[in-house]
C-alpha positions, -999 to +999 in steps of 0.1 A: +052-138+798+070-116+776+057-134+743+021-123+750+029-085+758+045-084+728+020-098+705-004-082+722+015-047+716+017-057+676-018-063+673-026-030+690-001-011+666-015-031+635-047-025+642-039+015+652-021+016+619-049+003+599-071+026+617-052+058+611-050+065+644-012+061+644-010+095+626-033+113+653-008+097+677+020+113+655+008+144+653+001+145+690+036+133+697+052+163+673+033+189+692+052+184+725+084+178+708+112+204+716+114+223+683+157+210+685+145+172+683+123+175+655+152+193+632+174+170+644+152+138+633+142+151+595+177+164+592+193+127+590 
């Protein structure tokens, strides 16, 4: 069962990704970040 989630799930990101949707979903994601998180991840 676990085989066809995942492949499932990579499809869905592929075809996000060759979309450009993944970036609206980025963006979307940075806004409700703690401001602490985000320094934290482009720091390293």
């Amino acid at each position: 069962m676990a085989k066809p989630v995942t492949a499932t799930l990579l499809i869905l990101i592929g075809v996000l990704t060759l979309a450009g949707a993944d970036r609206v979903i980025e963006t979307r994601v940075v806004d409700v970040m703690p401001a602490w998180l985000i320094d934290l991840t482009t720091r390293l």
